[in-house]
Backbone as JSON Lines, residues from 0, in Angstrom:
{"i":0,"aa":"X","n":[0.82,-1.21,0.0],"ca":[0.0,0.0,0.0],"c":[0.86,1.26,0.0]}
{"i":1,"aa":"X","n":[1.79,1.33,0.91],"ca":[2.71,2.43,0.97],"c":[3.33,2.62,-0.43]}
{"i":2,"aa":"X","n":[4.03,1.41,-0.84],"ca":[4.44,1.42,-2.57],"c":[3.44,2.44,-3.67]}
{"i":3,"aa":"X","n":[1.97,1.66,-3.7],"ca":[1.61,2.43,-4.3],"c":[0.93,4.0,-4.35]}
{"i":4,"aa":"X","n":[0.98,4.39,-2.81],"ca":[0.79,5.69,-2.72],"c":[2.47,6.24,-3.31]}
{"i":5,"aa":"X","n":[3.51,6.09,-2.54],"ca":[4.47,7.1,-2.72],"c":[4.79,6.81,-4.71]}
{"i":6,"aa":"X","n":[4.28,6.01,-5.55],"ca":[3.94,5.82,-6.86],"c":[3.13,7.14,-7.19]}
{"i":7,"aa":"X","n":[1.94,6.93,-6.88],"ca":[0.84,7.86,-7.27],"c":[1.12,9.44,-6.57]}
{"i":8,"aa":"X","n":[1.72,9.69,-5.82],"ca":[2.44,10.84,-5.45],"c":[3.67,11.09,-6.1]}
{"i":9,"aa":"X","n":[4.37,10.38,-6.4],"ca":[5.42,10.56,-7.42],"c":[4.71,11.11,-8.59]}
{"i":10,"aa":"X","n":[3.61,10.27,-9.08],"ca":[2.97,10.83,-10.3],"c":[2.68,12.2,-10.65]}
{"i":11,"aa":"X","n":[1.5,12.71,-9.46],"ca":[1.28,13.79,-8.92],"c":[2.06,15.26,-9.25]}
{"i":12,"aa":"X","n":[3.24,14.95,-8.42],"ca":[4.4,15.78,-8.35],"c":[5.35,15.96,-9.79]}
{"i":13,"aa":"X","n":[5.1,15.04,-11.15],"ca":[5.45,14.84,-11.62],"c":[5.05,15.6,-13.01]}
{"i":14,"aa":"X","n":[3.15,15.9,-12.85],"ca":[2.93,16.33,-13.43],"c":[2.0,17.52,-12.92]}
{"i":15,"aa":"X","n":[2.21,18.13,-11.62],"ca":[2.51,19.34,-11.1],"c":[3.78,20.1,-11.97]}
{"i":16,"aa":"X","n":[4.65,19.36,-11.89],"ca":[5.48,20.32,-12.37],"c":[6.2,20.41,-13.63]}
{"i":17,"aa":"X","n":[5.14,19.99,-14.29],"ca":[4.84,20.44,-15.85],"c":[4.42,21.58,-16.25]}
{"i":18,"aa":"X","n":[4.39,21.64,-17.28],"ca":[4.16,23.11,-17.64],"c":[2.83,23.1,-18.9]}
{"i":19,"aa":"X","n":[1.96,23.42,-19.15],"ca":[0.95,23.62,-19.79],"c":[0.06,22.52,-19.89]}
{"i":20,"aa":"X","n":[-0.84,22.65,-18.48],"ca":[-1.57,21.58,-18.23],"c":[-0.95,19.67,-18.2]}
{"i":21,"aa":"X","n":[0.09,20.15,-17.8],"ca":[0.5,18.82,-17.4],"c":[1.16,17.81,-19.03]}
{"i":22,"aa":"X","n":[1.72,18.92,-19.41],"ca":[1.57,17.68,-20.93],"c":[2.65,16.84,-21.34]}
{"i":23,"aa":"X","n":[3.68,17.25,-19.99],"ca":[4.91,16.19,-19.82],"c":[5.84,17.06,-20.72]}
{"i":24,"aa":"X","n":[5.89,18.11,-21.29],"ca":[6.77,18.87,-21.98],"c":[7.83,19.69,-20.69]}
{"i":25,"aa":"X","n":[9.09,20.71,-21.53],"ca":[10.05,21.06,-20.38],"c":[8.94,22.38,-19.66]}
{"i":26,"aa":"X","n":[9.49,22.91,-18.79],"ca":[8.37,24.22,-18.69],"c":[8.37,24.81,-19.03]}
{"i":27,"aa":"X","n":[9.79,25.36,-20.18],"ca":[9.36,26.4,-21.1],"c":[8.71,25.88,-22.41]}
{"i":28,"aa":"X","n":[8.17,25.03,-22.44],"ca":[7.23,24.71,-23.36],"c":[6.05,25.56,-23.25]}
{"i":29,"aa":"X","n":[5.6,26.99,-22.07],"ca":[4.93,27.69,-22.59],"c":[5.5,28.57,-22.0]}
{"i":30,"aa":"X","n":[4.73,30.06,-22.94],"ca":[4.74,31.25,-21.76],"c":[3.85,31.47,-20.93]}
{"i":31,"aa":"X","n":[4.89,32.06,-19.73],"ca":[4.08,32.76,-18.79],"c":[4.13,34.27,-18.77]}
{"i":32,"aa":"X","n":[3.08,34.97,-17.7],"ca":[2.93,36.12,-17.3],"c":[4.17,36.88,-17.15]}
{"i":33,"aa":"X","n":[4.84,36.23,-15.95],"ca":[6.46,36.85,-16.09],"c":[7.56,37.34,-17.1]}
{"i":34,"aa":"X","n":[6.92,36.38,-18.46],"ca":[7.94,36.79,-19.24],"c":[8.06,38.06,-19.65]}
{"i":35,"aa":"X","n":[6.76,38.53,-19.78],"ca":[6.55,39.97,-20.39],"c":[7.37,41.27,-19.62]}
{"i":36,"aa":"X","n":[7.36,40.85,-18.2],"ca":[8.77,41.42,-16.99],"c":[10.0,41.38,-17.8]}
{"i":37,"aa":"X","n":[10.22,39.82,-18.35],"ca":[11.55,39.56,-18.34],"c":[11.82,40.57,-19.82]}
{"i":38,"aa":"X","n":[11.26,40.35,-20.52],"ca":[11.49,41.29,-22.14],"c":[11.64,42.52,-21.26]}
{"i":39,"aa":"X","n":[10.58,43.19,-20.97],"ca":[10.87,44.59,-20.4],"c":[12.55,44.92,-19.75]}
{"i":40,"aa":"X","n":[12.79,43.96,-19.11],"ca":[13.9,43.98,-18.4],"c":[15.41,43.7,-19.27]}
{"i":41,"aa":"X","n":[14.79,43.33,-20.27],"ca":[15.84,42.82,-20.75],"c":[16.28,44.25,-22.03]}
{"i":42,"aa":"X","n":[15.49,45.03,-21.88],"ca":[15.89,46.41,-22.65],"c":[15.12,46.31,-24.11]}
{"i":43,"aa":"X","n":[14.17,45.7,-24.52],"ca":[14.12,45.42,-25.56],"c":[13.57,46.58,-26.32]}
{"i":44,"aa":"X","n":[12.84,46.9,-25.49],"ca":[11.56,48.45,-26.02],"c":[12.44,49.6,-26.02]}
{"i":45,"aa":"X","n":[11.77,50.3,-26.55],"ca":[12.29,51.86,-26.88],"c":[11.91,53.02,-25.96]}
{"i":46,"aa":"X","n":[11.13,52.53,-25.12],"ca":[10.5,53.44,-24.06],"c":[9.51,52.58,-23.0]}
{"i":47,"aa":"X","n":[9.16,53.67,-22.09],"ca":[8.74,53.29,-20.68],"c":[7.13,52.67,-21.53]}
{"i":48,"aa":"X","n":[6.8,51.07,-21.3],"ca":[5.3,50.76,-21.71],"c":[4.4,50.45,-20.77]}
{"i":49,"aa":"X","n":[3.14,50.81,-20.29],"ca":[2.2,50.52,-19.54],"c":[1.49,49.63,-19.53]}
{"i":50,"aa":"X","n":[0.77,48.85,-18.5],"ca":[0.73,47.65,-17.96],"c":[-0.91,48.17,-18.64]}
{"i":51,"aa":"X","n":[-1.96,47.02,-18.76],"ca":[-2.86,46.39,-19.74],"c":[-3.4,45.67,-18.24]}
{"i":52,"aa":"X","n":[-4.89,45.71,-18.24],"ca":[-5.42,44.81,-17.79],"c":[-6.12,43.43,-18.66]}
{"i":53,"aa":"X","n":[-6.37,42.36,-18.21],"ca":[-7.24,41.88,-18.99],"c":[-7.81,41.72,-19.65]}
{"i":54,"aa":"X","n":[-8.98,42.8,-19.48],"ca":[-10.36,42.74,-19.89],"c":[-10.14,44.35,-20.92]}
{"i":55,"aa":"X","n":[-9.18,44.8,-20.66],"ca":[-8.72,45.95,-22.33],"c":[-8.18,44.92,-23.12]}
{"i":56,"aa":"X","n":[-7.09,43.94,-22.5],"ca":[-6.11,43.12,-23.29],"c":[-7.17,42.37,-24.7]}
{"i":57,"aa":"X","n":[-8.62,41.61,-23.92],"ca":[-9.5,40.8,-24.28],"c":[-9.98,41.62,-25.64]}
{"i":58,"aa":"X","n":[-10.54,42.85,-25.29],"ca":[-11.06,43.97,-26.25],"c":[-10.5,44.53,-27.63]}
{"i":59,"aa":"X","n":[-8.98,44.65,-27.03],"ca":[-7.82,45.25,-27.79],"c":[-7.83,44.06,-29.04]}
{"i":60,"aa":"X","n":[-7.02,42.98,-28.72],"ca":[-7.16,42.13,-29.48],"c":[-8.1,41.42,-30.06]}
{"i":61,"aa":"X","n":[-9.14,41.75,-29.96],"ca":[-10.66,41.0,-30.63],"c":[-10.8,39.69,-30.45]}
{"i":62,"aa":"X","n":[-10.97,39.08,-29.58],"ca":[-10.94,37.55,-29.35],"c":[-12.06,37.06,-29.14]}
{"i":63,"aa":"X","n":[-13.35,37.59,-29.05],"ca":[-14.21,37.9,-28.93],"c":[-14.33,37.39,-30.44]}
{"i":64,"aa":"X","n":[-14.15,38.36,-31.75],"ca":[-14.12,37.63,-32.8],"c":[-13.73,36.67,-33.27]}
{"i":65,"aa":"X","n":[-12.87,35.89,-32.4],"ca":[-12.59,34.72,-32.67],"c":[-12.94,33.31,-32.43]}
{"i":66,"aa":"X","n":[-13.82,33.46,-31.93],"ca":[-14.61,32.56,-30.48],"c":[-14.39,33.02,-29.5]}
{"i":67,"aa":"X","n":[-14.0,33.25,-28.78],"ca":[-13.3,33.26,-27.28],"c":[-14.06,34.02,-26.38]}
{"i":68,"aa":"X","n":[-13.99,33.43,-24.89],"ca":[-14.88,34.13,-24.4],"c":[-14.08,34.91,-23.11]}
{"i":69,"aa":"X","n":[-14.13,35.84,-22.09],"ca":[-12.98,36.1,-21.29],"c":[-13.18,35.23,-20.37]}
{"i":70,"aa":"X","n":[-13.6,34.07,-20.53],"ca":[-13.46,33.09,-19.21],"c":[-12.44,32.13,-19.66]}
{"i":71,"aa":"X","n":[-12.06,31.75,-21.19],"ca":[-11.24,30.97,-21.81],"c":[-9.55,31.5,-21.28]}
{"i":72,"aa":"X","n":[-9.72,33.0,-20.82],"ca":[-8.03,33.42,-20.85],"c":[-7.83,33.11,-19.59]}
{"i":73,"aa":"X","n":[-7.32,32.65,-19.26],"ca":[-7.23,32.05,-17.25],"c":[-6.24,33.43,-16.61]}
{"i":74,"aa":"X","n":[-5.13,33.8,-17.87],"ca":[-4.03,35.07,-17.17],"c":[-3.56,35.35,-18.34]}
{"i":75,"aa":"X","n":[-3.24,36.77,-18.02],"ca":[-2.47,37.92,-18.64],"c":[-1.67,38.58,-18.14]}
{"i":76,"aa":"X","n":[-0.58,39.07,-19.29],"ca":[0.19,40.07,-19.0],"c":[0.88,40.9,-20.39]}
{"i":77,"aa":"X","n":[0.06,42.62,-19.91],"ca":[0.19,42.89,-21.65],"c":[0.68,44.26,-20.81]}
{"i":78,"aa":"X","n":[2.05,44.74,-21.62],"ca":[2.71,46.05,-21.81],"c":[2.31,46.84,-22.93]}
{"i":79,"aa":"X","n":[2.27,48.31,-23.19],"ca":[1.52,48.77,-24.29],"c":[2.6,50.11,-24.23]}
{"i":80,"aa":"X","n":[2.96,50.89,-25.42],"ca":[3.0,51.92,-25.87],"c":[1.9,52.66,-25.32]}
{"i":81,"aa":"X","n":[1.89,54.41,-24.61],"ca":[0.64,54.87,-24.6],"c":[0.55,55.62,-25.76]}
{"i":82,"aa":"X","n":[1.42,55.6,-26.63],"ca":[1.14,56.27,-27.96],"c":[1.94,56.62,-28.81]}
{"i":83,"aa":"X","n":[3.51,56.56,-28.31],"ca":[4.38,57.22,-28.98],"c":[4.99,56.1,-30.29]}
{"i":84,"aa":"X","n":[4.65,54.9,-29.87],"ca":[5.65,53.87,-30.76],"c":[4.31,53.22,-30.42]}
{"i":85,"aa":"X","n":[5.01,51.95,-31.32],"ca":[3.8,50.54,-31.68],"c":[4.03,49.46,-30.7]}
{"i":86,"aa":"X","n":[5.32,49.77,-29.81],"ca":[5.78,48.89,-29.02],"c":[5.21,47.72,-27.77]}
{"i":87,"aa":"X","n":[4.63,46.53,-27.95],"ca":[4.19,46.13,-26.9],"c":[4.35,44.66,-26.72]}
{"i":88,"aa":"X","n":[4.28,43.67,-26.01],"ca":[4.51,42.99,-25.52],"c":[3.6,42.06,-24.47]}
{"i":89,"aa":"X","n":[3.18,40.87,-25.26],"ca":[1.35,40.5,-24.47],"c":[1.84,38.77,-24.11]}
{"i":90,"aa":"X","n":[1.45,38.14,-22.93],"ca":[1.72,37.17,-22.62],"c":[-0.28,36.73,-22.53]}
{"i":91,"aa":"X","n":[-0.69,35.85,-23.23],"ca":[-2.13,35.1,-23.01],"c":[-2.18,33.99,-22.93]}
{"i":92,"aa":"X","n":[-2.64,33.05,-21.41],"ca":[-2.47,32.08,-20.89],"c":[-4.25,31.25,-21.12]}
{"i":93,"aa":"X","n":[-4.68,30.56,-22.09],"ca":[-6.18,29.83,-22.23],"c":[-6.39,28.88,-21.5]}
{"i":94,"aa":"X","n":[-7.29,28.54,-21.75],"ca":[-7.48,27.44,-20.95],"c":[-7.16,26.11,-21.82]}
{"i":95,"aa":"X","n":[-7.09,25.56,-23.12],"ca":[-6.59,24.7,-23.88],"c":[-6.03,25.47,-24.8]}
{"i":96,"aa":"X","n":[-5.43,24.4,-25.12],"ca":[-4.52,24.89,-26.61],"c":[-5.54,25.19,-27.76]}
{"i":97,"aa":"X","n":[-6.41,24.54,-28.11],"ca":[-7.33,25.37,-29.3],"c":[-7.67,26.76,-28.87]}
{"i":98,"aa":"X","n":[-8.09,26.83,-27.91],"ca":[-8.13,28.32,-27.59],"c":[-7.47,28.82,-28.06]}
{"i":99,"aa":"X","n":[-6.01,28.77,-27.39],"ca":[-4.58,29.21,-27.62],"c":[-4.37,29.89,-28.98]}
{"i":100,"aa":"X","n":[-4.53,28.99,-30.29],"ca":[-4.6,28.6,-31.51],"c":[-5.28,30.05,-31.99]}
{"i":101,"aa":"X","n":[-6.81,29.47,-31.4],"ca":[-7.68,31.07,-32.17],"c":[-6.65,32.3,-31.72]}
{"i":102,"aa":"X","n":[-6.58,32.32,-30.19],"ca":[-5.82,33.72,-30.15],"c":[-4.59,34.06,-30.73]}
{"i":103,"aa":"X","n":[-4.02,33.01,-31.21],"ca":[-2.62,33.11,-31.73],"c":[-3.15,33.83,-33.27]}
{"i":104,"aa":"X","n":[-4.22,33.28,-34.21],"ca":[-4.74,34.23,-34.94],"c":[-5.01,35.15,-35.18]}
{"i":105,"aa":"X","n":[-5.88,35.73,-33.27],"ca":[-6.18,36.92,-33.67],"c":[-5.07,37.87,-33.59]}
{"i":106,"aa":"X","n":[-4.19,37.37,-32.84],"ca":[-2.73,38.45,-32.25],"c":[-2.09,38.43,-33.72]}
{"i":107,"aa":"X","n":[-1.99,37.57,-34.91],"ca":[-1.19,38.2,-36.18],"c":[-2.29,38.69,-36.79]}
{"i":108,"aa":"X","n":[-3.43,38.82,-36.61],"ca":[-4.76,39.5,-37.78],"c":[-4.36,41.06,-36.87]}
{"i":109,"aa":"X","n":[-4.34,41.27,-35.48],"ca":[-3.95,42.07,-34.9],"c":[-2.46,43.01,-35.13]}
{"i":110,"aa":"X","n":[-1.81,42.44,-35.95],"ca":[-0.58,42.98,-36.03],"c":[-0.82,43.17,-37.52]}
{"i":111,"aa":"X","n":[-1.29,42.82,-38.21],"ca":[-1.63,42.92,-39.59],"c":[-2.36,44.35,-39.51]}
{"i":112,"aa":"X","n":[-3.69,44.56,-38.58],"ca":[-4.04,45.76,-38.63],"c":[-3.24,46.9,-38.01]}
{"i":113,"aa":"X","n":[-2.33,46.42,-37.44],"ca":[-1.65,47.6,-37.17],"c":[-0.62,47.86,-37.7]}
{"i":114,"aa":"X","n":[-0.33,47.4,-38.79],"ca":[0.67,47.93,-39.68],"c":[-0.14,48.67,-40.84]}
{"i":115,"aa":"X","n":[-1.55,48.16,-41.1],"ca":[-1.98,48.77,-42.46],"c":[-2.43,50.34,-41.66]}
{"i":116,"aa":"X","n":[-2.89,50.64,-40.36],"ca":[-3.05,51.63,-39.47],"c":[-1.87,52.97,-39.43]}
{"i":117,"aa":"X","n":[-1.04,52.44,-39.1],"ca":[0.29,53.01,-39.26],"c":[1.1,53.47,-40.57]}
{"i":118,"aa":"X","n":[0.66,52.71,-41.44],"ca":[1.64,52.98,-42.36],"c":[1.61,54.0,-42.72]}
{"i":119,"aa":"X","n":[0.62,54.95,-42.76],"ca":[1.1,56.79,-43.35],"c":[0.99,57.36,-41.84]}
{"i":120,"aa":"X","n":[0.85,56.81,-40.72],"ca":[0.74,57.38,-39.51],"c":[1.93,57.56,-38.61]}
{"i":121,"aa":"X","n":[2.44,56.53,-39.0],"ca":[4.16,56.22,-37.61],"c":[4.53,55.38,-38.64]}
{"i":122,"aa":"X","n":[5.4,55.84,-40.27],"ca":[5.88,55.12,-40.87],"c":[6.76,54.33,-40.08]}
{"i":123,"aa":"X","n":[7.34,54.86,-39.54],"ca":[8.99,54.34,-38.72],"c":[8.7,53.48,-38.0]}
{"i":124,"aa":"X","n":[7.78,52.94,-37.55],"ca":[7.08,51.65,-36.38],"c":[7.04,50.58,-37.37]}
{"i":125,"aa":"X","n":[7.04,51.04,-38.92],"ca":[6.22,49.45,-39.61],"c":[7.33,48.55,-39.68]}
{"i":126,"aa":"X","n":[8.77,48.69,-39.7],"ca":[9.75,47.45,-39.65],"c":[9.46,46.77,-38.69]}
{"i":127,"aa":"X","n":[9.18,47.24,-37.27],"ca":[8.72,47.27,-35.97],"c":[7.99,45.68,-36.1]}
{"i":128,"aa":"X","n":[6.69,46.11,-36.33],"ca":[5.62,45.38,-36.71],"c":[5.86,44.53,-37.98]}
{"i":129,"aa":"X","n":[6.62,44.43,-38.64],"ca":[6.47,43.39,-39.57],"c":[8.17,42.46,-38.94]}
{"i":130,"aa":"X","n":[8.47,42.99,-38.23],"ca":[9.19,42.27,-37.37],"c":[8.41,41.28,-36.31]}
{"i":131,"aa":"X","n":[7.69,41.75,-35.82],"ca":[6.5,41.41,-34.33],"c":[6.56,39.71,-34.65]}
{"i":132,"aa":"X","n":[6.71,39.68,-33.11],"ca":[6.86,37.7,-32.8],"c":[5.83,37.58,-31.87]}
{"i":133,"aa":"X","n":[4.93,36.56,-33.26],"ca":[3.52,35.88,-32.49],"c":[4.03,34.29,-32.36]}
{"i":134,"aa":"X","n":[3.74,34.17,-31.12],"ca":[3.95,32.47,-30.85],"c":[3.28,32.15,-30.1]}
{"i":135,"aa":"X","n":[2.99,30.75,-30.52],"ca":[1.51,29.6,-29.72],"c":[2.65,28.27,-28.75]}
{"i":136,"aa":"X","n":[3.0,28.49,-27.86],"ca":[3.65,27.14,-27.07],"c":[2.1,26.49,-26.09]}
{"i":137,"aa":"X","n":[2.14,25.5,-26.57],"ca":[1.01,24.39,-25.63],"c":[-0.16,25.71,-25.39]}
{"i":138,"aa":"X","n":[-0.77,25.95,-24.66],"ca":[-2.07,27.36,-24.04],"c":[-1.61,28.5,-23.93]}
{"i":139,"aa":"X","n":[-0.73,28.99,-24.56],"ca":[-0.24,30.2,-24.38],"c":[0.21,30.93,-25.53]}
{"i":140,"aa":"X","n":[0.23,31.92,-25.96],"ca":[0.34,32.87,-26.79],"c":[1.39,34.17,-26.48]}
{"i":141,"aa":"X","n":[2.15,34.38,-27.15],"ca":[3.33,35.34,-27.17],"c":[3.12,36.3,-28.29]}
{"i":142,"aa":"X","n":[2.84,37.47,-28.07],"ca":[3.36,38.62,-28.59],"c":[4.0,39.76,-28.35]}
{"i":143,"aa":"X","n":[5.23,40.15,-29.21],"ca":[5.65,41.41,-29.03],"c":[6.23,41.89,-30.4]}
{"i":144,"aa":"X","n":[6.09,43.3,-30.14],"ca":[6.51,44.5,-30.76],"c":[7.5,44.72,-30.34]}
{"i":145,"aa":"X","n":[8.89,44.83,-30.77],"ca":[10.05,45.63,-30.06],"c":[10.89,46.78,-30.65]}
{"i":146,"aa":"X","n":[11.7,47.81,-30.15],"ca":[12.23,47.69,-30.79],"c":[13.94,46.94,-31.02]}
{"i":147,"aa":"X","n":[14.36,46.06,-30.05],"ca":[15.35,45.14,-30.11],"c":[14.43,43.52,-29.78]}
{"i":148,"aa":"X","n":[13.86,43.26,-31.1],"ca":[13.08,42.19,-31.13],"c":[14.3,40.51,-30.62]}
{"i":149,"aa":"X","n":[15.19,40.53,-30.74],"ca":[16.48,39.65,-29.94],"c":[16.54,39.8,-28.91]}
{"i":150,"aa":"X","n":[16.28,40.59,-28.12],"ca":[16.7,40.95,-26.83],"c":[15.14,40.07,-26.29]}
{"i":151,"aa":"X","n":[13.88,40.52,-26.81],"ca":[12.94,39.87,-26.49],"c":[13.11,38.14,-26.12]}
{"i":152,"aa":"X","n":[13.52,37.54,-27.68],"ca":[13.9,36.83,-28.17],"c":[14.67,35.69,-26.83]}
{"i":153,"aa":"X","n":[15.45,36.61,-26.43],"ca":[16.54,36.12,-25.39],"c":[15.7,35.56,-24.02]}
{"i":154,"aa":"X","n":[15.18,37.19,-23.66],"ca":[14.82,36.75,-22.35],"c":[13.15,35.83,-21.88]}
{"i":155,"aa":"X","n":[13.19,35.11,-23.24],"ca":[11.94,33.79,-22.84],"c":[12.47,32.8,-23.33]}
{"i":156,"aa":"X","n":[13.57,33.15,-23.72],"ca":[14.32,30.96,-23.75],"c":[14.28,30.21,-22.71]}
């Protein structure tokens, strides 16, 4: 009996400390909330960007048009330009990976409109944005705008 509890607690612990719902991948097999700290920190932007709640994050990006409902995003963490540059930086945590998927759509249909937005507006942002790294790891979604898009790059390996 003892055998097979400290088994099934082994298990437990095993896939506790997995990373995107348990799927036996390393843990950076997704992003988290933090990372969007770590880019910031890591110098990547061109200026001071402001912190995003949720439920703007939800709006901003239209996910809503995509299916999604704001009960699907379990956590966020989105940095924003308040206006001067295109610069930003969004960590979205779903609840499954199809979720994931749609939002990973809407975040490049999202970057798509903001380059056709910009382009006679803040010419100088559009390398910016046609630079911009959208990525789907397991339930999670990565975007940013930078302007040292490597430096981003770096600090979520």
């Amino acid at each position: 009996m003892k055998r097979r509890l400290a088994l099934i607690l082994a298990l437990v612990l095993t896939l506790g400390l997995a990373a995107c719902g348990g799927s036996g991948e390393p843990e950076n097999a997704c992003y988290v909330p933090r990372h969007v700290a770590d880019i910031d920190q890591a110098g990547a932007f061109s200026e001071t960007l402001e912190e995003l709640d949720g439920d703007v994050a939800f709006t901003l990006y239209r996910l809503a048009d995509y299916g999604l409902t704001q009960e699907d995003m379990k956590e966020c963490a989105v940095l924003r330009s308040a206006g001067a540059t295109c610069e930003e930086a969004a960590v979205l945590v779903f609840t499954d990976s199809d979720k994931a998927e749609s939002a990973e759509q809407a975040m490049k249909d999202y970057v798509q409109s903001q380059i056709d937005a910009n382009r006679d507006y803040r010419p100088a942002e559009i390398p910016k944005l046609e630079e911009a790294l959208v990525d789907r790891r397991g339930e999670s979604v990565l975007l940013v705008v930078a302007e040292d898009r490597q430096a981003a790059e770096h600090a979520v390996e």
